[in-house]
N, C-alpha and C positions, 0 to 999 in steps of 0.2 A: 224576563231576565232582570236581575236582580241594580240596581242604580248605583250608581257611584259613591254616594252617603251612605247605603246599606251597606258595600262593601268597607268600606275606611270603619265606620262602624262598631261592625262585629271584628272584625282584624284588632282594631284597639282593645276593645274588650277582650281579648283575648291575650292581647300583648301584656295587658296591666296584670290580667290572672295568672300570668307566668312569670310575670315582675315580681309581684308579691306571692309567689313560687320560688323564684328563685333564692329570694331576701329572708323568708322562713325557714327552708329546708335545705338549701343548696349552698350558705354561705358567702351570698354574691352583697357587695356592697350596697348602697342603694344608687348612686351613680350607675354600678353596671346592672342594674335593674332597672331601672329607668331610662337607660340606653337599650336594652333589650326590649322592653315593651315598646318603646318609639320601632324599634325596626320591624317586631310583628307588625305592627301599625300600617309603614311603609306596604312591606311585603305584601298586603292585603291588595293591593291595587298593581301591585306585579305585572298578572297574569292578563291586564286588561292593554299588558304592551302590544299586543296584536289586534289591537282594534287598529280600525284607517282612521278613524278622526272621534273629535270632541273630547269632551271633558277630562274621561279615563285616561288615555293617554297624553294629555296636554301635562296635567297634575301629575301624572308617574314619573315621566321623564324629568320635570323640571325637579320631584325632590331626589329623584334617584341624581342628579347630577348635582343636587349640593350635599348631599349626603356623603357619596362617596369616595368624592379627595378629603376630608373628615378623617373619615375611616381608614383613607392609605396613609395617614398625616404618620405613623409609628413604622409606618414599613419605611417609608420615603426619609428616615430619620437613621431606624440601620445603616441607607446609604451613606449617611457622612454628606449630608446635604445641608448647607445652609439657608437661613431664616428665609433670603432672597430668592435662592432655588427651590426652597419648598414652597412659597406660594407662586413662581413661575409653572412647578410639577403640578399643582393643587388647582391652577387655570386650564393646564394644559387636558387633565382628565374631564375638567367641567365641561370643557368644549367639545372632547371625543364623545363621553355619555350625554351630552345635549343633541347633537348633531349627527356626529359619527352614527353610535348604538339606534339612536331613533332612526335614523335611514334604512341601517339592516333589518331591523323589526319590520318598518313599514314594507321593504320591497321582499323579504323573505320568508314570513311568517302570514298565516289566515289566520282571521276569528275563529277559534275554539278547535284551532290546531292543536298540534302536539308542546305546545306552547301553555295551555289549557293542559296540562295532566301534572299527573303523581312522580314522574320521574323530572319534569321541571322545575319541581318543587325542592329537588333535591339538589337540583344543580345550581338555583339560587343559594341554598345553602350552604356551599360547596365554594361559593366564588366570595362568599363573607367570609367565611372560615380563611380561606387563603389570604382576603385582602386583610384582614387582625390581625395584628401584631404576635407572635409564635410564641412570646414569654411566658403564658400560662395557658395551659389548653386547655383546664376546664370552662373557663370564664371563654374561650372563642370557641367551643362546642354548647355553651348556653347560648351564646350569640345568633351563629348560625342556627341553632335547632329555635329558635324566634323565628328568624325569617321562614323556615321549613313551616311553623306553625302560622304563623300571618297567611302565606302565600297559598295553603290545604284549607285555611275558612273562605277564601276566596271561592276553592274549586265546591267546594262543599253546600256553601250557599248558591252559589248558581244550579247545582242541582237540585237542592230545595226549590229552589224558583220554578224550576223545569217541571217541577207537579201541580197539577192544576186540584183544588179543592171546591173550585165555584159551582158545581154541581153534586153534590154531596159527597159520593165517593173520593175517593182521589183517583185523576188520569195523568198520565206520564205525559209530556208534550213530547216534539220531534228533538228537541233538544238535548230531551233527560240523555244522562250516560254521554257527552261529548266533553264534560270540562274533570269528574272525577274519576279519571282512566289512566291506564297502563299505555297503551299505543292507541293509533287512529288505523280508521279501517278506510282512511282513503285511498291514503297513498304508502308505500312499502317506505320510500324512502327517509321521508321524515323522523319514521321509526328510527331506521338504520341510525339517521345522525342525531336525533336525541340521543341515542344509546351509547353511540361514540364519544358525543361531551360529556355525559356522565362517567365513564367508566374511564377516560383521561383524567378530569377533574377529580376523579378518585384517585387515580396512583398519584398527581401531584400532590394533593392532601399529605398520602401520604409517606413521601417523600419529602414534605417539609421536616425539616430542621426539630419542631416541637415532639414528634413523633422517633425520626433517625436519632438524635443526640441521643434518649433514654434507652432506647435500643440498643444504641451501640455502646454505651457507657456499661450496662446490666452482661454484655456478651465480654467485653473486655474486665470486669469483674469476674464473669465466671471461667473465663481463659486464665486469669493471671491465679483463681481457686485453684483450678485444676493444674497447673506448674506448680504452686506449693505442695499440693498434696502429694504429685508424681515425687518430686525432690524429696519432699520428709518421708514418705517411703522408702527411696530408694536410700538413702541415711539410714534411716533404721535395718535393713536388708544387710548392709556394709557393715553394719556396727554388732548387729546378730553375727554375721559371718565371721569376724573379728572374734568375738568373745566363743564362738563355738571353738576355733582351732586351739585360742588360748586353754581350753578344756582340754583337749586332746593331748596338747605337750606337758 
């Protein structure tokens, strides 16, 4: 199994090649490049929230919980909250994800659960995406798709670990195939509710505000098209009709 430095790592490395990804071809400031690669970074050490102890999860918890009243600081701002209530909100999250999150992890989650897979990875990305700020979506769809990328080097080297090379060939250990997976073949239920927070955490997506506004603006454009065009048809229909009788008489 691959060590806590290998994981932080490679997740970095891969955050910066998406940093300087984004900053080349994508338009992204270098601010929000350099905040994107920090959260591949993070991400990387995600999946190890389902360990019972050590290193892994001591260091995930503690940056996930200053990381992310950070990250709500522009939502918590929408509200109309003041200087004093935003760092009362901005405590209040550090102690839920310190305490709170690290509880339900430890008592509901095994090593290399469904916690460990492909569909996990989406739903860290899913819960970034929500907690950014809605004002520009491509820059909180680069964001999220960071952590989606952090969090899949994670599962990906642990599978690379799971092959053993010490004996010339390569052998699979018992482990290969538990952390870069779709479901677990332990238990049915686990399935069931990763599947469940994904596919919720999806319609809230999108049902944000970043998504509805444009939608709705583009339908209310093409509704108010289609009234003008009914009307100036039906104008010219009246005006034809008009000038025909005038023929007549």
């Amino acid at each position: 199994m691959a060590d806590f430095r290998t994981h932080i790592t490679v997740s970095s490395a891969v955050g910066v090649g998406y940093g300087m990804l984004g900053y080349s071809t994508l338009d992204m400031t270098v601010q929000q490049s350099l905040l994107t690669a920090a959260l591949c970074g993070v991400a990387g050490m995600l999946p190890d929230l389902d360990s019972d102890s050590g290193i892994p999860v001591r260091e995930t918890i503690s940056l996930a919980a200053a990381v992310t009243p950070m990250m709500l600081m522009d939502r918590f701002g929408d509200l109309g909250l003041d200087r004093e209530s935003l760092i009362l909100a901005g405590a209040a999250v550090y102690l839920l994800v310190r305490y709170g999150i690290a509880e339900l992890f430890k008592r509901y989650t095994v090593h290399r659960g469904m916690w460990h897979s492909i569909p996990a990875a989406f739903i860290a990305g899913l819960i970034c995406y929500l907690m950014t700020s809605h004002d520009v979506t491509p820059v909180r769809l680069f964001k999220s798709s960071g952590v989606v990328l952090g969090f899949l080097s994670h599962l990906v080297v642990d599978e690379l670990w799971a092959i053993d090379f010490a004996h010339g060939l390569p052998r699979t250990k018992k482990s290969f195939g538990t952390a870069l997976k779709l479901w677990s073949e332990r238990d049915l239920w686990p399935n069931v509710s990763t599947y469940a927070k994904l596919v919720l955490l999806t319609m809230i997506a999108f049902g944000d505000p970043s998504w509805t506004e444009p939608v709705r603006e583009r339908r209310d454009r093409l509704e108010q098209t289609a009234t003008d065009y009914l009307q100036d048809w039906i104008r010219r229909t009246r005006e034809a009709s008009v000038d025909s009788e005038s023929l007549r008489r």
